[in-house]
Residue frames relative to the residue before (quaternion, step in Angstrom):
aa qw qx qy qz dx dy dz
X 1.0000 0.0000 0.0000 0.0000 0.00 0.00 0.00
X 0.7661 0.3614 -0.3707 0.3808 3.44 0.62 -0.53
X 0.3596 0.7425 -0.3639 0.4324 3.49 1.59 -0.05
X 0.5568 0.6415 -0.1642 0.5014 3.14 1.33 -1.25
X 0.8069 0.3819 -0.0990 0.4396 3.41 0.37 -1.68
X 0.5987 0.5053 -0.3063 0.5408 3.45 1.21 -0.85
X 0.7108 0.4690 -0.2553 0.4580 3.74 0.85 -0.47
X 0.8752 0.0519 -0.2932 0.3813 3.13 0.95 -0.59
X 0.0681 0.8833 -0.4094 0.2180 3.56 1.18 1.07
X 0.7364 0.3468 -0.1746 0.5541 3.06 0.94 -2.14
X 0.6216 0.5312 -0.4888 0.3040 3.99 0.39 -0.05
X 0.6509 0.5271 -0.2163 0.5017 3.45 1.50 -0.86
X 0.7004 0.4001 -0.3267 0.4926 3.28 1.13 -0.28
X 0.6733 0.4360 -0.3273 0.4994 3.74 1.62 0.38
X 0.4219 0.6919 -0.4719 0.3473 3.06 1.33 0.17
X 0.4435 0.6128 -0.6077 0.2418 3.85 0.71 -0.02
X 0.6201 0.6833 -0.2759 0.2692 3.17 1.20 -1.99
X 0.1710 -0.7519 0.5492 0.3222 3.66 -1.14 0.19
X 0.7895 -0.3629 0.2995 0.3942 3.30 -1.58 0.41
X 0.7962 0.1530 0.0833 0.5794 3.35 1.12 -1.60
X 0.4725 -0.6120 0.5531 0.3103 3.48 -1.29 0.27
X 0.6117 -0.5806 0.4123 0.3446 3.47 -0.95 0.92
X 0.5890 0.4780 -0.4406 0.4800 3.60 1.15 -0.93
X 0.7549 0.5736 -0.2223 0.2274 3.83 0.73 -0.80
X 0.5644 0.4840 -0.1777 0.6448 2.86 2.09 -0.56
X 0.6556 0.4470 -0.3544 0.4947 3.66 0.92 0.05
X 0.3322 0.7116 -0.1409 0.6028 3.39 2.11 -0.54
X 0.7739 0.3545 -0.0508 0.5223 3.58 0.34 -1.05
X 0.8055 0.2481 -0.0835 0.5317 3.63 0.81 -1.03
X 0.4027 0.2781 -0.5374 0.6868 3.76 1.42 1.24
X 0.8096 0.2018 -0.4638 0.2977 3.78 -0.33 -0.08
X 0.8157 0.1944 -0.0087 0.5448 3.53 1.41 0.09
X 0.0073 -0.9435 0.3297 -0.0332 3.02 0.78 1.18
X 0.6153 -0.0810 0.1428 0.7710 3.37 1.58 -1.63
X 0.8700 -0.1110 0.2144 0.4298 3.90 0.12 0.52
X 0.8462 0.1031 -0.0619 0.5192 3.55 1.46 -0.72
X 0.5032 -0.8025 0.1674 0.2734 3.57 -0.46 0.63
X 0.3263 -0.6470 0.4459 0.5255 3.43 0.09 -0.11
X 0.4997 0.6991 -0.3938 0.3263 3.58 0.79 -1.34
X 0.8516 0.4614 -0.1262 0.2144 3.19 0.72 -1.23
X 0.6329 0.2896 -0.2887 0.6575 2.83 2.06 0.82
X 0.6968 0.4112 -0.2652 0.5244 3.50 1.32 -0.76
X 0.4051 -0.7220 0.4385 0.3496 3.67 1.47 0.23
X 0.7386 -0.4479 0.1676 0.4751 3.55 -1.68 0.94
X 0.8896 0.2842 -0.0895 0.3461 3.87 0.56 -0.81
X 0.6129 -0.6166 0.2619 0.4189 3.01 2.01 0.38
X 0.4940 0.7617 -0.3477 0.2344 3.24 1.00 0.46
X 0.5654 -0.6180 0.2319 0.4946 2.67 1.93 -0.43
X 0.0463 0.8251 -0.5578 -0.0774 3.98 -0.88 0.09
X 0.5781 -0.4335 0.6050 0.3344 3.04 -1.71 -0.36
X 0.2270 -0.6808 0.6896 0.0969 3.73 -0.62 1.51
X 0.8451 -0.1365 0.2322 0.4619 3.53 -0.29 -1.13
X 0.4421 -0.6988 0.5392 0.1597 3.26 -1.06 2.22
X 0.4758 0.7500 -0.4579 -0.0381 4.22 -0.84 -0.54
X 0.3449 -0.6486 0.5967 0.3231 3.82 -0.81 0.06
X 0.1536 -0.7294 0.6666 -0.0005 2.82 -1.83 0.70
X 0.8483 -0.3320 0.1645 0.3784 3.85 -0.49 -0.57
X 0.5048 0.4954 -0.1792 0.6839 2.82 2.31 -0.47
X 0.5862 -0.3712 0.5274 0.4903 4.02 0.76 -0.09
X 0.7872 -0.4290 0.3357 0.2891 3.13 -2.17 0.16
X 0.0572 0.7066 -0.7002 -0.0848 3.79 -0.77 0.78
X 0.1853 -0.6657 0.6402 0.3356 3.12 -1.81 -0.48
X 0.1442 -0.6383 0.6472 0.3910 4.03 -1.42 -0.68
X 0.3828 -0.6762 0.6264 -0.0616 2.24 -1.50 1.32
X 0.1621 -0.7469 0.5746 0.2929 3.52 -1.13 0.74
X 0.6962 -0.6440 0.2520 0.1925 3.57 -1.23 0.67
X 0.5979 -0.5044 0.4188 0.4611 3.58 -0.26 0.65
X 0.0482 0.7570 -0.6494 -0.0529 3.84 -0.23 0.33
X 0.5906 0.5874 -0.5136 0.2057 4.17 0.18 -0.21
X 0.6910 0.4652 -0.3423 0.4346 3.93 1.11 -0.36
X 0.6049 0.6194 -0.4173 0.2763 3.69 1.15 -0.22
X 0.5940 -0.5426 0.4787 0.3514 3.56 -0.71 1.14
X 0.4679 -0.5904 0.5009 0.4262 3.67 -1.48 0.28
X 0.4761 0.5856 -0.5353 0.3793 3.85 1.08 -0.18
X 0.6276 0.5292 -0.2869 0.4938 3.83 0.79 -1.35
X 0.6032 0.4760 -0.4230 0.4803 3.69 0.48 -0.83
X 0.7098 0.4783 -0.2810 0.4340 3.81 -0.18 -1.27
X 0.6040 0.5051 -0.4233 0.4482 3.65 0.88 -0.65
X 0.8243 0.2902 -0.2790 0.3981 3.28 0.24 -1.25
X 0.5346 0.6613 -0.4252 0.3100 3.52 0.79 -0.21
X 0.7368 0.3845 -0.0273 0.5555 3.06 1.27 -1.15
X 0.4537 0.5116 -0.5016 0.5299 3.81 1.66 0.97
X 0.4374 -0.6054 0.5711 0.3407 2.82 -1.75 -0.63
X 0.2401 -0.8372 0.4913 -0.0126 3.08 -0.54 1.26
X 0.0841 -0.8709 0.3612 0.3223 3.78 0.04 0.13
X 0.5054 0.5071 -0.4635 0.5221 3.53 1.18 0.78
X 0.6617 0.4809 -0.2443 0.5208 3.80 0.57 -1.35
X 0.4623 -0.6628 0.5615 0.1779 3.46 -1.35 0.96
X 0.2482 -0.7498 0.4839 0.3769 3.93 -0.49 0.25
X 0.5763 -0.7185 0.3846 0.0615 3.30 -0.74 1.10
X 0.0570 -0.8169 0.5424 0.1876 3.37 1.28 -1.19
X 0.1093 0.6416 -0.7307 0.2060 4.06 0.12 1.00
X 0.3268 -0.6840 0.6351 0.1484 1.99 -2.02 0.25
X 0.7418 -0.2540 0.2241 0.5788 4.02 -0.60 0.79
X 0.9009 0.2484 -0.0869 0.3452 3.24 -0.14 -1.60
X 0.5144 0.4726 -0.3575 0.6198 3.60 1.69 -0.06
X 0.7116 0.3266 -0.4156 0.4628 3.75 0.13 0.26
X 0.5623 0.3202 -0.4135 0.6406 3.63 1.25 -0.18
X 0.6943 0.1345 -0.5858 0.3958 3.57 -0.83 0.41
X 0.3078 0.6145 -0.5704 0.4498 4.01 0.60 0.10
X 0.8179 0.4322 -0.1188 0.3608 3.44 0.23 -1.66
X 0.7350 0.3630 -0.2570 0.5118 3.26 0.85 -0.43
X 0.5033 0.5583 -0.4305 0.4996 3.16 1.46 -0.36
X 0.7102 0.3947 -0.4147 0.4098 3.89 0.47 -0.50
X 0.4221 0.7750 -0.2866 0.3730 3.53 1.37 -1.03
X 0.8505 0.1915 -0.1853 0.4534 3.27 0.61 -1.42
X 0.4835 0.6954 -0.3957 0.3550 3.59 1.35 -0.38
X 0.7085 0.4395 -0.1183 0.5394 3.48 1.50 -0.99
X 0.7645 0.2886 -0.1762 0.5489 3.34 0.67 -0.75
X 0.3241 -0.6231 0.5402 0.4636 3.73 0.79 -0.60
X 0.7451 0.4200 -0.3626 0.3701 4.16 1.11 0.14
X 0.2294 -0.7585 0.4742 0.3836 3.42 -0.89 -0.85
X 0.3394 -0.7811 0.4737 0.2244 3.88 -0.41 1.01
């Protein structure tokens, strides 16, 4: 029995610890949030990109996803949680769009606000 206890002590005392780091899980859920990336329009750090180059009747345009690295986490939650008719709706939650946010925050700034 105390074999037992001595074995499983140190696991219960490490169970505070998470698996990941919040920066890593915010990390994970911009490059893969529900199925699509953000990256893949707001670019690796949110700066933004060119989705799709093409011309129409007016000459060549492109869309563009949006700088995303100056928007407050109040602005973030908004638009996550609009309808957008390019942007997929994600369904986060609060606390998954704030480590999102802080996850760009620190990628840019080296903090999180």
């Amino acid at each position: 029995m105390l074999k037992y206890i001595l074995f499983i002590l140190p696991l219960l005392l490490g169970a505070e610890e998470d698996f990941i780091s919040h920066y890593e899980y915010g990390q994970m859920l911009y490059n893969n949030p529900r199925g699509v990336s953000c990256a893949q329009c707001h670019g690796k750090s949110g700066e933004g990109k060119i989705i799709v180059s093409y011309r129409d009747e007016h000459g060549k345009a492109s869309l563009k996803g949006p700088d995303i690295r100056h928007k407050s986490f109040e602005e973030m939650k908004k638009s996550l949680n609009s309808y957008h008719p390019v942007m997929p709706h994600y369904y986060l939650t609060d606390e998954e769009i704030k480590t999102i946010y802080d996850y760009i925050q620190k990628r840019n700034n080296g903090t999180s606000q």
